[in-house]
C-alpha positions as CSV (number, residue, x, y, z in Angstrom):
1,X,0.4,-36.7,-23.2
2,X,1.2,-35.8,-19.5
3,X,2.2,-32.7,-18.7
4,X,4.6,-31.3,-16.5
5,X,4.1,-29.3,-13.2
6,X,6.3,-26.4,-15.0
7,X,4.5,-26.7,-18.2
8,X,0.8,-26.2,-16.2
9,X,2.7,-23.3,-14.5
10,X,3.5,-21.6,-17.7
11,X,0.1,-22.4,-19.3
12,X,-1.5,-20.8,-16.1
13,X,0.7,-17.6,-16.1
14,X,-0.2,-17.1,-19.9
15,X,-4.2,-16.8,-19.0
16,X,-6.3,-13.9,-18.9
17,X,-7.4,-12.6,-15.1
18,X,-10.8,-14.1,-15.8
19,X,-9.6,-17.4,-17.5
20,X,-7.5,-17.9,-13.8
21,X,-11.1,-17.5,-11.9
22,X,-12.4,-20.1,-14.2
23,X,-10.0,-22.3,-13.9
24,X,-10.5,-21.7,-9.6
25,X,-13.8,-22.7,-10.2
26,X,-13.1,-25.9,-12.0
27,X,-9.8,-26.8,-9.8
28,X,-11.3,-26.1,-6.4
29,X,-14.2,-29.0,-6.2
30,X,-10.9,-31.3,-7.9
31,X,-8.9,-30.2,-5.1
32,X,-11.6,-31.2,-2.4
33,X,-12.2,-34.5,-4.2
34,X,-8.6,-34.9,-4.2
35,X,-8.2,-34.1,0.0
36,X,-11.1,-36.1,1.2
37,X,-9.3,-39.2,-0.8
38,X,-6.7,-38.5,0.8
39,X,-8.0,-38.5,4.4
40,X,-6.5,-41.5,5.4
41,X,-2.7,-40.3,4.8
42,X,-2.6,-37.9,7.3
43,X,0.5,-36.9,7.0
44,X,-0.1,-36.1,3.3
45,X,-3.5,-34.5,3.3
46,X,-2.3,-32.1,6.7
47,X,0.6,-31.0,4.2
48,X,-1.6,-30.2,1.3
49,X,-4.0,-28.3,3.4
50,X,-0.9,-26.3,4.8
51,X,0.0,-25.3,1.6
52,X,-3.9,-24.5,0.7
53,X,-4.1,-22.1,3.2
54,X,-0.4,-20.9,2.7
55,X,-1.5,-20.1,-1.0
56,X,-4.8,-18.6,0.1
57,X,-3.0,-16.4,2.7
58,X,-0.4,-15.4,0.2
59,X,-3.7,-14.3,-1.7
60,X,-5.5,-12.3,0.9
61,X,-1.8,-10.6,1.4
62,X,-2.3,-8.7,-1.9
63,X,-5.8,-8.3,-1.8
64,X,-5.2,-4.6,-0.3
65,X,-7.3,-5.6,2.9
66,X,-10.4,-6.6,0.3
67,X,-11.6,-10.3,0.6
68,X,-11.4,-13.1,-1.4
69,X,-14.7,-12.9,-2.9
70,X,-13.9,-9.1,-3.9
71,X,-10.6,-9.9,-5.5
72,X,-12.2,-12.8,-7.6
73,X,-15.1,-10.1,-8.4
74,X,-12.4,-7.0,-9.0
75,X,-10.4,-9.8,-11.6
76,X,-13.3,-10.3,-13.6
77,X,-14.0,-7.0,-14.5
């Protein structure tokens, strides 16, 4: 069964703080995999990595001048 981007969405909104950290930690080395393959596309992987850092940015905008690491830590408690 192959889900759709809105139905990831939703399941994503639904989790726990600390179930959204896990699920970093398991998407993160997917998403490298997934940009190095895509290396040769340029076009492609330059947009993906723009939206990457747009999404991290977006992050560290509501991280109330904390970092990253702090917001993951302050999630999982």
């Amino acid at each position: 069964m192959a889900a759709s981007l809105k139905e990831v969405e939703a399941l994503v909104d639904a989790l726990e703080a600390t179930d959204k950290v896990r699920l970093m930690q398991y998407l993160i080395p997917q998403l490298a995999e997934a940009m190095l393959a895509a290396e040769p596309d340029r076009h492609g992987a330059e947009n993906a990595w723009q939206e990457f850092r747009r999404v991290g940015d977006r992050l560290a905008a509501t991280s109330n001048g904390q970092s990253i690491t702090q917001v993951i830590t302050d999630m999982r408690r």
